[in-house]
C-alpha positions as CSV (number, residue, x, y, z in Angstrom):
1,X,0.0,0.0,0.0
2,X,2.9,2.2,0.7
3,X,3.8,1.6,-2.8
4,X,0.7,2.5,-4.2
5,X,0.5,5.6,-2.2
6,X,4.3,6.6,-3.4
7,X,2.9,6.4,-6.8
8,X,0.4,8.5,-6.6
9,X,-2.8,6.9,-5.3
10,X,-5.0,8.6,-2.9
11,X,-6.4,7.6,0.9
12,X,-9.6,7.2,-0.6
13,X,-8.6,5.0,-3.3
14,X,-6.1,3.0,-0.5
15,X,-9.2,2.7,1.5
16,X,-11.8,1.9,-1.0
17,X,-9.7,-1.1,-2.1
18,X,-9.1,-2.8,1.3
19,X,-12.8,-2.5,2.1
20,X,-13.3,-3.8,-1.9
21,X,-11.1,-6.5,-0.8
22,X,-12.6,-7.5,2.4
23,X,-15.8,-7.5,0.9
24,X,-14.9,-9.7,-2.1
25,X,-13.4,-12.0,0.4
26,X,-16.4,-12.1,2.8
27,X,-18.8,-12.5,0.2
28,X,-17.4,-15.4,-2.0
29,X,-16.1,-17.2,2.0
30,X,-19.7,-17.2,2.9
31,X,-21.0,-18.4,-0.2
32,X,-18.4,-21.4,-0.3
33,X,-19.1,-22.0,3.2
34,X,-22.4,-22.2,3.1
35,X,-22.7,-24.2,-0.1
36,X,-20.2,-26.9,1.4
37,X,-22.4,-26.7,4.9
38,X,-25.6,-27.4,2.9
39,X,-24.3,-30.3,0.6
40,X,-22.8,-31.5,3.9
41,X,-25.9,-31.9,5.6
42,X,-27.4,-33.0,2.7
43,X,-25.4,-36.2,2.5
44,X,-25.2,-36.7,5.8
45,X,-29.1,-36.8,6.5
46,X,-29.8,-40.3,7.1
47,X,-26.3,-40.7,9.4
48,X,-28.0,-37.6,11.5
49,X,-31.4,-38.9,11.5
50,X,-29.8,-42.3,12.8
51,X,-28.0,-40.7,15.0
52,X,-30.2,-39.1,16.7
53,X,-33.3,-41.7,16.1
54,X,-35.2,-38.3,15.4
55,X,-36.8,-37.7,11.6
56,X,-34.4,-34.9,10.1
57,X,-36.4,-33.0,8.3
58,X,-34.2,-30.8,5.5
59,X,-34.8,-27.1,5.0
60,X,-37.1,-26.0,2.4
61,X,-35.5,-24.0,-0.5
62,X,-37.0,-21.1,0.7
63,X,-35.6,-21.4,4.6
64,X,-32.2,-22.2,2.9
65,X,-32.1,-19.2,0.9
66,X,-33.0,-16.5,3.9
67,X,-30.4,-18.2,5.7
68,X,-27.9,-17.8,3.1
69,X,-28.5,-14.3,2.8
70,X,-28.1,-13.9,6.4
71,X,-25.3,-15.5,6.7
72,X,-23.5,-13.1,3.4
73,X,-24.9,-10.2,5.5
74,X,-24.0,-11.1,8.4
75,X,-20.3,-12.2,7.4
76,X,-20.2,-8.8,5.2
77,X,-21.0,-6.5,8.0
78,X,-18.1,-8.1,10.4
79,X,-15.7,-7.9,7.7
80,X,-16.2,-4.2,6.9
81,X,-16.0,-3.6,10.6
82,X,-13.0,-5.8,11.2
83,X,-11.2,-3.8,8.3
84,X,-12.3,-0.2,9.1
85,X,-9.8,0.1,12.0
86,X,-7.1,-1.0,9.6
87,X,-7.8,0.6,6.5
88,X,-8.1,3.8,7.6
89,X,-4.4,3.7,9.9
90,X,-3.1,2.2,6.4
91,X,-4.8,4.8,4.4
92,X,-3.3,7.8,6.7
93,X,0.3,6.3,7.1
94,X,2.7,8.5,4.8
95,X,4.3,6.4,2.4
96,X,8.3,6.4,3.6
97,X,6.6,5.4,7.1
98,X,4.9,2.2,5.2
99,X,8.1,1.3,3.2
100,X,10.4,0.9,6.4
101,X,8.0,-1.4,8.1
């Protein structure tokens, strides 16, 4: 980032690509993660159900969906807070500062 800032770019732009960054990651993490959860359980019903000796009843579509949302908010939101903090010191650091550490 120091680089980048040595070149030219701006705190804004320095900022807007760490929270473009976090947010990319966030977003394709939770939609991996829930994708491999949901096959997951989907394979896995009748061991649970076994298990358990309780029906498992799967999610409907619907259910799955809102949940999946939720979760890409959710993960989103914690992300962009995580990297505020961060960002904004990286953005505001001169750039001779950022190249000796």
């Amino acid at each position: 980032m120091a680089v980048l800032r040595a070149l030219g770019a701006t705190r804004w732009y320095i900022l807007r690509s760490l929270l473009a960054e976090g947010s990319l990651l966030a977003i394709v993490g939770s939609t991996v993660g829930s994708g491999i959860g949901a096959l997951g359980i989907y394979i896995y019903q009748a061991y649970f159900s076994g298990h358990i000796q309780m029906p498992f009843v799967f999610p409907s579509v619907v259910s799955l969906l809102v949940l999946f949302l939720l979760g890409l908010v959710l993960a989103w939101i914690i992300v962009v807070l995580a990297i505020i903090f961060p960002a904004v010191r990286i953005s505001r650091m001169e750039p001779a500062m950022g190249m000796r550490e």
